[in-house]
N, CA, C and O of each residue as an XYZ file, in Angstrom:
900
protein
N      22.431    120.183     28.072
C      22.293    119.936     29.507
C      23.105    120.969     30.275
O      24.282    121.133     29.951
N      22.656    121.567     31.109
C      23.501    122.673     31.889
C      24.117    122.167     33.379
O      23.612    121.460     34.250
N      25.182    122.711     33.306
C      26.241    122.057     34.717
C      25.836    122.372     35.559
O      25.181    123.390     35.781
N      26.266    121.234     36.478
C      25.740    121.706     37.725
C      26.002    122.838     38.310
O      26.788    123.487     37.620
N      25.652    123.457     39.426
C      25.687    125.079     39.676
C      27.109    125.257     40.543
O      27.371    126.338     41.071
N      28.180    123.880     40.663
C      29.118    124.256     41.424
C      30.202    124.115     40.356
O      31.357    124.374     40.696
N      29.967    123.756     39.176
C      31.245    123.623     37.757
C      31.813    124.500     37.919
O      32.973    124.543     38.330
N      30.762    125.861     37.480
C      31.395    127.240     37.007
C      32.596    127.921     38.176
O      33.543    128.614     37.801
N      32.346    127.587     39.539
C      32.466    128.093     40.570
C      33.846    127.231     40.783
O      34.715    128.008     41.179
N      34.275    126.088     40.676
C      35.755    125.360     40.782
C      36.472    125.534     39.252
O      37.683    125.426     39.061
N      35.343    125.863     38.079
C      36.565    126.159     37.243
C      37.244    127.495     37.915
O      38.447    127.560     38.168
N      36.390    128.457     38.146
C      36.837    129.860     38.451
C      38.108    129.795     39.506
O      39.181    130.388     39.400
N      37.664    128.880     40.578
C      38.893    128.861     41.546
C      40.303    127.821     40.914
O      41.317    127.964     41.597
N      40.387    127.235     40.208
C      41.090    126.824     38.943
C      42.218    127.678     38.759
O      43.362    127.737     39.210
N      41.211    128.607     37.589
C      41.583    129.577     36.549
C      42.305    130.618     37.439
O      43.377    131.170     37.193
N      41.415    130.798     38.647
C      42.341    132.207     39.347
C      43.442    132.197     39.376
O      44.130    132.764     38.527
N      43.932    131.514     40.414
C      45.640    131.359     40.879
C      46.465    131.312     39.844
O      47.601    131.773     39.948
N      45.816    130.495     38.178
C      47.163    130.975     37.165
C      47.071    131.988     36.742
O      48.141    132.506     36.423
N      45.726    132.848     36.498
C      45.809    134.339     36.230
C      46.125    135.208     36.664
O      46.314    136.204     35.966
N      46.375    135.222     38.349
C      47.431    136.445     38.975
C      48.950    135.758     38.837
O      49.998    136.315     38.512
N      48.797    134.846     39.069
C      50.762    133.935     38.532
C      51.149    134.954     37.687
O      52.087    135.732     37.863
N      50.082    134.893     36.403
C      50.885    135.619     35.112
C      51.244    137.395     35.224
O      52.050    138.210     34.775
N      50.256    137.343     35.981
C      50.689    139.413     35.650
C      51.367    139.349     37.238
O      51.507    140.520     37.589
N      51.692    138.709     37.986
C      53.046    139.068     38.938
C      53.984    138.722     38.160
O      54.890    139.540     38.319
N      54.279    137.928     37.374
C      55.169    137.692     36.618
C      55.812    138.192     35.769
O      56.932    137.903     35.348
N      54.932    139.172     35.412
C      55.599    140.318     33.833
C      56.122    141.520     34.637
O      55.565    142.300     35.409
N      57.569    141.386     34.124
C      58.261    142.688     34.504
C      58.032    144.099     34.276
O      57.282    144.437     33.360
N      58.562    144.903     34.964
C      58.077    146.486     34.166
C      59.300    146.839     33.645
O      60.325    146.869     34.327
N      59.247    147.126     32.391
C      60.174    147.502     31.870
C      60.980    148.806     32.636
O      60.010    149.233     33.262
N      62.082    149.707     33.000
C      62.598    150.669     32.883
C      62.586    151.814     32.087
O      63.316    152.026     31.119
N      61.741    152.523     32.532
C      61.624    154.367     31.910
C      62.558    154.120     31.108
O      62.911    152.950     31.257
N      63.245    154.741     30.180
C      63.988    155.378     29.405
C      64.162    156.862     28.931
O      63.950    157.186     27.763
N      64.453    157.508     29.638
C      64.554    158.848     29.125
C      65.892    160.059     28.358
O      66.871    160.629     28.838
N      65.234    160.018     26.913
C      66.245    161.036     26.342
C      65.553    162.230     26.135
O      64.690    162.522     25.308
N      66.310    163.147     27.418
C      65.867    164.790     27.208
C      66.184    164.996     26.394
O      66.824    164.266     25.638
N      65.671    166.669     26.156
C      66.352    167.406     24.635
C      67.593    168.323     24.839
O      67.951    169.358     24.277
N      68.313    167.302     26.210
C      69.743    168.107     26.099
C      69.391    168.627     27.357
O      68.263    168.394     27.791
N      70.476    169.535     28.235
C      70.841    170.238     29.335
C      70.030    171.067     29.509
O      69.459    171.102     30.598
N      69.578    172.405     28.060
C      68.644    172.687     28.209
C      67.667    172.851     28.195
O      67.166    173.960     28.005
N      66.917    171.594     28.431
C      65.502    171.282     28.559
C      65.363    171.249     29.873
O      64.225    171.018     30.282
N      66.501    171.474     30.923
C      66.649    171.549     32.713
C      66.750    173.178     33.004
O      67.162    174.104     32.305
N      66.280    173.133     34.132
C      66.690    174.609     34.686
C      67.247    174.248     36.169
O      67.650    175.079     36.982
N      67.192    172.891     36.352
C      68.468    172.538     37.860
C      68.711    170.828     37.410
O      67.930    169.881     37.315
N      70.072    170.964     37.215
C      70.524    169.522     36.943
C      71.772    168.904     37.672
O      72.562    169.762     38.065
N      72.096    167.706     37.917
C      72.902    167.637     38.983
C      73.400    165.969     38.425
O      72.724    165.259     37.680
N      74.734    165.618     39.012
C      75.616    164.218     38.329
C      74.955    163.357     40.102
O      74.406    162.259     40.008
N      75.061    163.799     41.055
C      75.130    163.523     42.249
C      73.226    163.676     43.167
O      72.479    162.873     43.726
N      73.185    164.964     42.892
C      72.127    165.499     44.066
C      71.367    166.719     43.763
O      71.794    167.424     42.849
N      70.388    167.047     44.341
C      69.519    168.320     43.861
C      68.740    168.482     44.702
O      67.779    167.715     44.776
N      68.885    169.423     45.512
C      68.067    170.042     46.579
C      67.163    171.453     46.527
O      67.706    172.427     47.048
N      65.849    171.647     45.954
C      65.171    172.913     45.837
C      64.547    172.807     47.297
O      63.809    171.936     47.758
N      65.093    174.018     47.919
C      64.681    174.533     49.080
C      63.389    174.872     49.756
O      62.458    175.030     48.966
N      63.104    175.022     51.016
C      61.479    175.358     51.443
C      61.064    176.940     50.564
O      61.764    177.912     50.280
N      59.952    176.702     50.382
C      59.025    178.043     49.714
C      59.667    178.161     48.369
O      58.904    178.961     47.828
N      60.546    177.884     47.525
C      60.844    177.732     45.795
C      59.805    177.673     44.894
O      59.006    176.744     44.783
N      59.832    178.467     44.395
C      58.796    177.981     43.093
C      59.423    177.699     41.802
O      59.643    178.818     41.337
N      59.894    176.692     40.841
C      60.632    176.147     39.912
C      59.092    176.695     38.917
O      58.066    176.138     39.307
N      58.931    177.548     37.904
C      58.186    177.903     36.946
C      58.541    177.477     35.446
O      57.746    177.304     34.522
N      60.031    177.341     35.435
C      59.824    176.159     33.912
C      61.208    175.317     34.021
O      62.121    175.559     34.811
N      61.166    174.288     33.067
C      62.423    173.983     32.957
C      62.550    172.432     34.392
O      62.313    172.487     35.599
N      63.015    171.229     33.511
C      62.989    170.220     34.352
C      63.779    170.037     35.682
O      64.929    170.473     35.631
N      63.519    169.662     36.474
C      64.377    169.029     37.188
C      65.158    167.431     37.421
O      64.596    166.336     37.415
N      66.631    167.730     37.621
C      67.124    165.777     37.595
C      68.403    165.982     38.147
O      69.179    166.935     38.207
N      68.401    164.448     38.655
C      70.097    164.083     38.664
C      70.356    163.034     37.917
O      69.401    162.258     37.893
N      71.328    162.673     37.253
C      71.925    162.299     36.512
C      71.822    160.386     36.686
O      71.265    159.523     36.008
N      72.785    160.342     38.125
C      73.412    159.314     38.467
C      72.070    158.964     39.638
O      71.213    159.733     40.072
N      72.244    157.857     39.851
C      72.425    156.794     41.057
C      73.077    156.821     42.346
O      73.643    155.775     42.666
N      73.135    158.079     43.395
C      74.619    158.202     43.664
C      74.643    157.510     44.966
O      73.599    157.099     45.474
N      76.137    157.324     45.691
C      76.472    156.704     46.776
C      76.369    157.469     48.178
O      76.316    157.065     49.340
N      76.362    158.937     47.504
C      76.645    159.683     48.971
C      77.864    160.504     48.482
O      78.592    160.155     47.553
N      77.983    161.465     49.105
C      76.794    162.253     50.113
C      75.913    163.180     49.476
O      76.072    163.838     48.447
N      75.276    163.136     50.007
C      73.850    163.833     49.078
C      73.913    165.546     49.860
O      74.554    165.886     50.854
N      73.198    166.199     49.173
C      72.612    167.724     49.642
C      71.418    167.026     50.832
O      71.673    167.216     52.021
N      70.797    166.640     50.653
C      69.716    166.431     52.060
C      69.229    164.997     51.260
O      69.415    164.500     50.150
N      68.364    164.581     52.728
C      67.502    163.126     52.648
C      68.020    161.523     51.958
O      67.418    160.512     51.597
N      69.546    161.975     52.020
C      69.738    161.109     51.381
C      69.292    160.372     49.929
O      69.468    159.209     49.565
N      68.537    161.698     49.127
C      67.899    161.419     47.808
C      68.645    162.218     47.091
O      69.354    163.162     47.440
N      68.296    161.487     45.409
C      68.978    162.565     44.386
C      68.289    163.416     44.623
O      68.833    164.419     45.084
N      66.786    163.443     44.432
C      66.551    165.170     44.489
C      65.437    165.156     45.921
O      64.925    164.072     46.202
N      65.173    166.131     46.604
C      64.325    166.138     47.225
C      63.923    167.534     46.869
O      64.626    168.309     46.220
N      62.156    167.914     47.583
C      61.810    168.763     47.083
C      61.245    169.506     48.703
O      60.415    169.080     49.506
N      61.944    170.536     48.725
C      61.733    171.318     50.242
C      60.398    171.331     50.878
O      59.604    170.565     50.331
N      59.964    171.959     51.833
C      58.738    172.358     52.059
C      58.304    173.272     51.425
O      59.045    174.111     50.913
N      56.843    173.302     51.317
C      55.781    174.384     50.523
C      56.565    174.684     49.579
O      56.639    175.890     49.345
N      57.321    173.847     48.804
C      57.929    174.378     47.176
C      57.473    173.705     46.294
O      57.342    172.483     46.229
N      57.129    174.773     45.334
C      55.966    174.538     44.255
C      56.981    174.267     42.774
O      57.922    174.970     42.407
N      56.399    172.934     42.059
C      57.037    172.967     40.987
C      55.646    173.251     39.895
O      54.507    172.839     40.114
N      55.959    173.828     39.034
C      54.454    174.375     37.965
C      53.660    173.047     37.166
O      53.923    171.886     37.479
N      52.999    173.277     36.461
C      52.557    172.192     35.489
C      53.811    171.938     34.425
O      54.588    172.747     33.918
N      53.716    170.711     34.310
C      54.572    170.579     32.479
C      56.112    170.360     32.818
O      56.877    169.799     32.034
N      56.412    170.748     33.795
C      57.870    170.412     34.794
C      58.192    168.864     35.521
O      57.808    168.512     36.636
N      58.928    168.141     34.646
C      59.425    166.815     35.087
C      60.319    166.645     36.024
O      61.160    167.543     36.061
N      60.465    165.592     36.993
C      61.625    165.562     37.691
C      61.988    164.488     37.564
O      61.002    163.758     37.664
N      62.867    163.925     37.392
C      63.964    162.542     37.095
C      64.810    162.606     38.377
O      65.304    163.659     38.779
N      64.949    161.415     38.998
C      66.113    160.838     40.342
C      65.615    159.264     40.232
O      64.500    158.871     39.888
N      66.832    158.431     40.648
C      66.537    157.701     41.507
C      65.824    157.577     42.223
O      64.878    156.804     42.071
N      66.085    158.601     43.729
C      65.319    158.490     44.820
C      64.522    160.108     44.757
O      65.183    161.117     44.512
N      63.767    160.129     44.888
C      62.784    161.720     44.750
C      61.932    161.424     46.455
O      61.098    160.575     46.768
N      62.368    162.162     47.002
C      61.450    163.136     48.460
C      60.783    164.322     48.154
O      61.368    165.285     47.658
N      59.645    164.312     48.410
C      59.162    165.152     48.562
C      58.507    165.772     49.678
O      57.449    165.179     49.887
N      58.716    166.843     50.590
C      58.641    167.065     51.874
C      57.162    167.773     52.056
O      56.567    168.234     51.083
N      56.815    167.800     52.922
C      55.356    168.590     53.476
C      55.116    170.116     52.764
O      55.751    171.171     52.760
N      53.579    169.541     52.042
C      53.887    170.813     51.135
C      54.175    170.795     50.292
O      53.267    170.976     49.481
N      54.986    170.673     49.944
C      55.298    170.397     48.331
C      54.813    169.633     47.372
O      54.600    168.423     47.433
N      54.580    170.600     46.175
C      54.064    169.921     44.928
C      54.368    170.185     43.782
O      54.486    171.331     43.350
N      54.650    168.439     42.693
C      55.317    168.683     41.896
C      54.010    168.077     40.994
O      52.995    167.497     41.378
N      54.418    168.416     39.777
C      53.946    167.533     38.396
C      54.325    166.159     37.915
O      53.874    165.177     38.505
N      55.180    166.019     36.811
C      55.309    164.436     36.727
C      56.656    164.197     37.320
O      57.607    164.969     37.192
N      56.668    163.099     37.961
C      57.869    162.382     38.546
C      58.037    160.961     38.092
O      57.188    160.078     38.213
N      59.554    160.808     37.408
C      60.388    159.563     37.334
C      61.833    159.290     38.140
O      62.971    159.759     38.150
N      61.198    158.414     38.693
C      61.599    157.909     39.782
C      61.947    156.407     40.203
O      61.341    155.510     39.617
N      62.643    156.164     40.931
C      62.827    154.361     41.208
C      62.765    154.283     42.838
O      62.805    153.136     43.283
N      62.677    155.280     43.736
C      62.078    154.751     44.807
C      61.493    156.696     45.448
O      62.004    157.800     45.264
N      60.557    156.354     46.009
C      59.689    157.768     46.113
C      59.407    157.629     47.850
O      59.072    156.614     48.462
N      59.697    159.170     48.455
C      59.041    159.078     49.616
C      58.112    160.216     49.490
O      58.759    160.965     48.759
N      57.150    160.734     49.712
C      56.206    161.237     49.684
C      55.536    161.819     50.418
O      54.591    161.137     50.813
N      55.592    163.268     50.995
C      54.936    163.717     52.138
C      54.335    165.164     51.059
O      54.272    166.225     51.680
N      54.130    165.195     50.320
C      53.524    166.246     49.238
C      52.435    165.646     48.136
O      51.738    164.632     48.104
N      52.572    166.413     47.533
C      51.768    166.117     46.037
C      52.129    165.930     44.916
O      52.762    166.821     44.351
N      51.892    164.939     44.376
C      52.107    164.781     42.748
C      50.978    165.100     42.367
O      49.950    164.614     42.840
N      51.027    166.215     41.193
C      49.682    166.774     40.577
C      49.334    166.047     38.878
O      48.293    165.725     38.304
N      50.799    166.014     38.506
C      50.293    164.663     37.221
C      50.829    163.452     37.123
O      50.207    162.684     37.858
N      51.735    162.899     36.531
C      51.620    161.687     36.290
C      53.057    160.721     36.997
O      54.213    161.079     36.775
N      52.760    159.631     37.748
C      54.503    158.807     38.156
C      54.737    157.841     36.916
O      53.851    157.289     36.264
N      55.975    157.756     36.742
C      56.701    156.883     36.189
C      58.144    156.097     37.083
O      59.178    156.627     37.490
N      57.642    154.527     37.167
C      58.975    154.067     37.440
C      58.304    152.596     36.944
O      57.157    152.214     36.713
N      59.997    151.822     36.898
C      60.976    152.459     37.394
C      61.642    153.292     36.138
O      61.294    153.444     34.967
N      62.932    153.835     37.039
C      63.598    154.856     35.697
C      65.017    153.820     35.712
O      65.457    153.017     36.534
N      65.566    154.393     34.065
C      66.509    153.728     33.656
C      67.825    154.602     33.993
O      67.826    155.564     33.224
N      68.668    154.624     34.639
C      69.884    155.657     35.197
C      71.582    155.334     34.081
O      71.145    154.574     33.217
N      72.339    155.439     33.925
C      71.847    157.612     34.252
C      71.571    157.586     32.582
O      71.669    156.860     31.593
N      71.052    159.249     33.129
C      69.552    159.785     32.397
C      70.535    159.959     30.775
O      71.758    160.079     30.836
N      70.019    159.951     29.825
C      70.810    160.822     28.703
C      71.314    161.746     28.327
O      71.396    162.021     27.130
N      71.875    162.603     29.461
C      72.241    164.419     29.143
C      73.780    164.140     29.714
O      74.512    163.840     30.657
N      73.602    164.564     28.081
C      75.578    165.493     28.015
C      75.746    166.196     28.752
O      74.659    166.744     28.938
N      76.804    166.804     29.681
C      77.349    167.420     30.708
C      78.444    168.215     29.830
O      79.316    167.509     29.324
N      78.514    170.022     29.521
C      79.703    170.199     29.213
C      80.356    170.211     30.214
O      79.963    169.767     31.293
N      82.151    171.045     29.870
C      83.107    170.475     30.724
C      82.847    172.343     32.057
O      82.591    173.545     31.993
N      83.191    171.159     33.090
C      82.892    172.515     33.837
C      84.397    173.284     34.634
O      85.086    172.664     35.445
N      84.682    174.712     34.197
C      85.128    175.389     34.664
C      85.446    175.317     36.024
O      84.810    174.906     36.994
N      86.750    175.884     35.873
C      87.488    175.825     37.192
C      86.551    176.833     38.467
O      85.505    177.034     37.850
N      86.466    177.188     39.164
C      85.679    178.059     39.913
C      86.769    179.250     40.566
O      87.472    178.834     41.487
N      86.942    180.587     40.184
C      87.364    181.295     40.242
C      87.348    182.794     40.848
O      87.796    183.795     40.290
N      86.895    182.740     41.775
C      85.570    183.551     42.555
C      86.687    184.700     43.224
O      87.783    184.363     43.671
N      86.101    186.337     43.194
C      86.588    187.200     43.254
C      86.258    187.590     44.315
O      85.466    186.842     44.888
N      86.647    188.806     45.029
C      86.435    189.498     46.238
C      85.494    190.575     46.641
O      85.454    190.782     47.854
N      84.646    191.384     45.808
C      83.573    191.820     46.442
C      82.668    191.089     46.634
O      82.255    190.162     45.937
N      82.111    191.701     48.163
C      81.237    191.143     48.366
C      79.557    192.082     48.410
O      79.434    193.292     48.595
N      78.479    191.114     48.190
C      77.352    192.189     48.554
C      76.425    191.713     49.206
O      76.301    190.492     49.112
N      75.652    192.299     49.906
C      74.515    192.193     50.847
C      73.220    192.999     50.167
O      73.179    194.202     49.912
N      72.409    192.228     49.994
C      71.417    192.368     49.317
C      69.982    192.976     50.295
O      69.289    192.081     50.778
N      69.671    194.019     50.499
C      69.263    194.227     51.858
C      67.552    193.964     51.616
O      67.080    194.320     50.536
N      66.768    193.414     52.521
C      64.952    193.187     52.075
C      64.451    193.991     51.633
O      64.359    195.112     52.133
N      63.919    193.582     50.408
C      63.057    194.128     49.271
C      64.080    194.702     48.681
O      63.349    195.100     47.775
N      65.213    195.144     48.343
C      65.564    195.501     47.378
C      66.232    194.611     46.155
O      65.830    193.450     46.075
N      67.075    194.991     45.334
C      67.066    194.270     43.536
C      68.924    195.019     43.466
O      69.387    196.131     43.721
N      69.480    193.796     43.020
C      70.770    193.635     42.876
C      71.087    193.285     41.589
O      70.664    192.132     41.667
N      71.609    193.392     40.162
C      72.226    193.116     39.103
C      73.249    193.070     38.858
O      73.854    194.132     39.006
N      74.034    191.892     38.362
C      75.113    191.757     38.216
C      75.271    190.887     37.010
O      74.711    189.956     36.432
N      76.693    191.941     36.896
C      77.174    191.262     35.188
C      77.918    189.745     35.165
O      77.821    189.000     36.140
N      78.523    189.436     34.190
C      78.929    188.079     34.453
C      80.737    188.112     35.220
O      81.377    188.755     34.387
N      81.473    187.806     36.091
C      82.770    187.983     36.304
C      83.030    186.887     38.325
O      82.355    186.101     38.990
N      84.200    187.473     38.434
C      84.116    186.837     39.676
C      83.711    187.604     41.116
O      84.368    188.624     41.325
N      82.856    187.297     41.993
C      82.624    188.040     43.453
C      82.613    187.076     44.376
O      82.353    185.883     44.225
N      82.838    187.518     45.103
C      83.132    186.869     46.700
C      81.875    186.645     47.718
O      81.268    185.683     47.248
N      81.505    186.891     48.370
C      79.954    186.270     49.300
C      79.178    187.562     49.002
O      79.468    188.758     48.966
N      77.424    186.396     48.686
C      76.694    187.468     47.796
C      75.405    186.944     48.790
O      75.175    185.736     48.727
N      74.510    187.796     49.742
C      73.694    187.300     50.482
C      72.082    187.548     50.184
O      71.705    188.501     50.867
N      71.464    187.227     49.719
C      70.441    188.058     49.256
C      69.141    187.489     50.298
O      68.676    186.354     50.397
N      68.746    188.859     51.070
C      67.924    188.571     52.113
C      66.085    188.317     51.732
O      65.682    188.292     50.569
N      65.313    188.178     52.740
C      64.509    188.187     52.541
C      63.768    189.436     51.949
O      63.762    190.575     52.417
N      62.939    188.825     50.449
C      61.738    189.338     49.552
C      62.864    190.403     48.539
O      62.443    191.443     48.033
N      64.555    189.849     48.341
C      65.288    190.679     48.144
C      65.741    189.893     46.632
O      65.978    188.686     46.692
N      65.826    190.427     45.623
C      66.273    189.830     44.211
C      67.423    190.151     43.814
O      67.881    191.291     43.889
N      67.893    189.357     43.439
C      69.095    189.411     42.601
C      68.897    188.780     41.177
O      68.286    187.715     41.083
N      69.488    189.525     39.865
C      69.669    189.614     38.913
C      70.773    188.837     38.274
O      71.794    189.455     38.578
N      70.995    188.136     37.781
C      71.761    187.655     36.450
C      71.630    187.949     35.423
O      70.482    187.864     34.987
N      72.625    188.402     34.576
C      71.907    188.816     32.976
C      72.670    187.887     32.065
O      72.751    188.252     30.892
N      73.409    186.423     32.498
C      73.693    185.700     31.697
C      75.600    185.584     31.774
O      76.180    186.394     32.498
N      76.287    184.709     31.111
C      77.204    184.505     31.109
C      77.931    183.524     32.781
O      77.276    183.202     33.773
N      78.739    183.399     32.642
C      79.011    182.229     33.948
C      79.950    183.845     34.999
O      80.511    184.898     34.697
N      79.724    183.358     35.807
C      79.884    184.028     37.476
C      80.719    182.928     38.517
O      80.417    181.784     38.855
N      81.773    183.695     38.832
C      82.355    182.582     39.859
C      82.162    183.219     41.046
O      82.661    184.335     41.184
N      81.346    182.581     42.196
C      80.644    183.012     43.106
C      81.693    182.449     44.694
O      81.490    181.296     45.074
N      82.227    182.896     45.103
C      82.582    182.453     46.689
C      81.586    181.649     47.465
O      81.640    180.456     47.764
N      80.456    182.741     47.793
C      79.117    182.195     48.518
C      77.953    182.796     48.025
O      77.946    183.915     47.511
N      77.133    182.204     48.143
C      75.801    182.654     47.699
C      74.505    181.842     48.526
O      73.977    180.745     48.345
N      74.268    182.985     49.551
C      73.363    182.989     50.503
C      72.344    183.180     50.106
O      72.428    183.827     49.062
N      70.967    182.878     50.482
C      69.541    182.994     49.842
C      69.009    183.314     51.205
O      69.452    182.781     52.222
N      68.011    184.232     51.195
C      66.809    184.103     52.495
C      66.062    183.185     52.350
O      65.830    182.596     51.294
N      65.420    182.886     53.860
C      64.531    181.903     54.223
C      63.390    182.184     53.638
O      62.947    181.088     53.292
N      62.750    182.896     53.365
C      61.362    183.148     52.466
C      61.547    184.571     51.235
O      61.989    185.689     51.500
N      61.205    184.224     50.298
C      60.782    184.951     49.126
C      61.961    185.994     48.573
O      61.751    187.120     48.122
N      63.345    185.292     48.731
C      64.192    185.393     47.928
C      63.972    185.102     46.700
O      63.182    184.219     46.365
N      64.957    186.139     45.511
C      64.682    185.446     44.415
C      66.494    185.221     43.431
O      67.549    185.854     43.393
N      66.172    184.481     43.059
C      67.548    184.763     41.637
C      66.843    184.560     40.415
O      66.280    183.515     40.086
N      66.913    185.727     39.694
C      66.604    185.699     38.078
C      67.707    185.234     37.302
O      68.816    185.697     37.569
N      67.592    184.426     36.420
C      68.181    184.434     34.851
C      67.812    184.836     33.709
O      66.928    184.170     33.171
N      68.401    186.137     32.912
C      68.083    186.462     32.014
C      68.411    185.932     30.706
O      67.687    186.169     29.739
N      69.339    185.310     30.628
C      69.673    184.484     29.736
C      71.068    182.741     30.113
O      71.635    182.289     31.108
N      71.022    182.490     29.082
C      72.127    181.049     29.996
C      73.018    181.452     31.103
O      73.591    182.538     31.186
N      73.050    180.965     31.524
C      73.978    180.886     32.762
C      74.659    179.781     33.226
O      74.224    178.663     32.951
N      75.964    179.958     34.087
C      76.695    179.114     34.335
C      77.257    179.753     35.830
O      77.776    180.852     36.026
N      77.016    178.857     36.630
C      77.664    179.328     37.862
C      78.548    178.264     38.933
O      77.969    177.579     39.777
N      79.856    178.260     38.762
C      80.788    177.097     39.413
C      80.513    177.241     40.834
O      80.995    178.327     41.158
N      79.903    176.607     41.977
C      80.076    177.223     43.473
C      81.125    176.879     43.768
O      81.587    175.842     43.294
N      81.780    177.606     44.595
C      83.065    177.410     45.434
C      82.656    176.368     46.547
O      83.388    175.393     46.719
N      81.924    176.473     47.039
C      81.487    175.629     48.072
C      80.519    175.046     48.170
O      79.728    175.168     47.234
N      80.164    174.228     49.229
C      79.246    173.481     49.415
C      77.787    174.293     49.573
O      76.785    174.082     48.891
N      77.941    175.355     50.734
C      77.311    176.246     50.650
C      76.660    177.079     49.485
O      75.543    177.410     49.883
N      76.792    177.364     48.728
C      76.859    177.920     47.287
C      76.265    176.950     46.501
O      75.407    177.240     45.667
N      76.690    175.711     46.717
C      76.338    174.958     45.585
C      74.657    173.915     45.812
O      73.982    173.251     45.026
N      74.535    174.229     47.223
C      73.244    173.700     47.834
C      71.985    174.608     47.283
O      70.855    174.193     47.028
N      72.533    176.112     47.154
C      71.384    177.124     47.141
C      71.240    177.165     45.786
O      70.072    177.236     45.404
N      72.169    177.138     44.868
C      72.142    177.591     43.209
C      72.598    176.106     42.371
O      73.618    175.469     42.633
N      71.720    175.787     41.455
C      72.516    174.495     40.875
C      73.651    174.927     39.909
O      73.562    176.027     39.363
N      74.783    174.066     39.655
C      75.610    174.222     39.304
C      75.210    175.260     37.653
O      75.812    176.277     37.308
N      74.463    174.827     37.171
C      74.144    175.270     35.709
C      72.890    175.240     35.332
O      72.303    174.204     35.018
N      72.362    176.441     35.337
C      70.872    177.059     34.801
C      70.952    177.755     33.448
O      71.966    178.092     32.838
N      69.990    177.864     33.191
C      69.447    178.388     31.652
C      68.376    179.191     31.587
O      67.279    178.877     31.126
N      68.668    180.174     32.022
C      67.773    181.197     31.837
C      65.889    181.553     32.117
O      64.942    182.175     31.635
N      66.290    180.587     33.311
C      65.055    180.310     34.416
C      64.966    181.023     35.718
O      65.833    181.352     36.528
N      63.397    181.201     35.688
C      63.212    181.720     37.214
C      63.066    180.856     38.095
O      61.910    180.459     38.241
N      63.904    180.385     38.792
C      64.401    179.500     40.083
C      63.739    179.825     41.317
O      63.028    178.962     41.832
N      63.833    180.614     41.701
C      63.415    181.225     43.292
C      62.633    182.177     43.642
O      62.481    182.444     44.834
């Protein structure tokens, strides 16, 4: 004998309400992430991480570490990601809080709260589990010497590893690293198509705030800018 044609229709309204109950109910677990160490980053940070308007990050992850309280490099996020700055394929970013500003586009992001005025081109993950798994060696005193140089547009600056004093590198103007740690006074970047190369590991203590906004504390032999 077949039910009447309104059975099917009150079991269904029944059955509904405990079947969304259950999946609001199941938690999401917390990301977990163990990099392959410091250098599997090419900008890493305990606090904050700010890649600037027009950057292009070409390998090497981006993260901060911690959860932090303040004060941040900008937006009040661990990392934010400038205008029109491009992060490549295959390049992760790990924060807490991740901004991403007009223009900008990244690849995969883990994250626990996201503002979004760009592009994610592959995949989100949250939430994330803090702080991240990367050893921090111990960092050097910052020891920064007295020449200074001006890097004038379009031209190419190299420098060995030691201490200098304010280093400005203007627009479409490069500067060179060939590795070893540098204690830097200041280190100015132009507003468009500056670059800093790394030729091999690097370590750079900023003296200042200034300094330490434009260059992350410790790169690895990445093209940054």
């Amino acid at each position: 004998m077949r039910n009447p044609p309104f059975a099917s229709s009150v079991l269904f309204r029944c059955l509904t309400p405990i079947i969304f109950l259950a999946v609001f109910l199941i938690p999401l677990a917390p990301v977990s992430v163990s990099a392959e160490g410091i250098s599997s980053f090419s900008v890493f940070a305990t606090n904050s991480t700010w890649i600037r308007y027009g950057a292009s990050v070409k390998s090497g992850d981006i993260g901060t570490r911690d959860a932090g309280s303040g004060p941040w490099l900008n937006s009040h996020s661990e990392v934010t990601i400038g205008y029109n700055t491009y992060v490549a394929d295959g390049i992760s970013i790990y924060a807490d809080s991740l901004k991403i500003r007009h223009g900008g586009s990244v690849f995969d992001a883990y994250y626990n709260e996201l503002t979004n005025n760009g592009t994610i081109r592959g995949h989100e993950y949250t939430p994330l589990a803090l702080p991240l798994d990367v050893s921090l060696p111990e960092f050097p005193t910052p020891a920064p010497g007295t020449d200074n140089y001006d890097v004038a547009r379009g031209r190419i600056l190299t420098l060995e590893p030691g201490g200098y004093g304010k280093i400005k590198v203007r627009r479409n103007a490069t500067l060179i690293l060939t590795g070893g740690t540098y204690h830097l006074e200041d280190l100015d970047l132009g507003s468009c198509g500056s670059k800093v190369l790394f030729q091999a590991p690097t370590c750079q203590p900023g003296a200042n705030r200034d300094a330490g906004e434009r260059l992350t504390y410790l790169v690895f032999g990445r093209i940054l800018l």
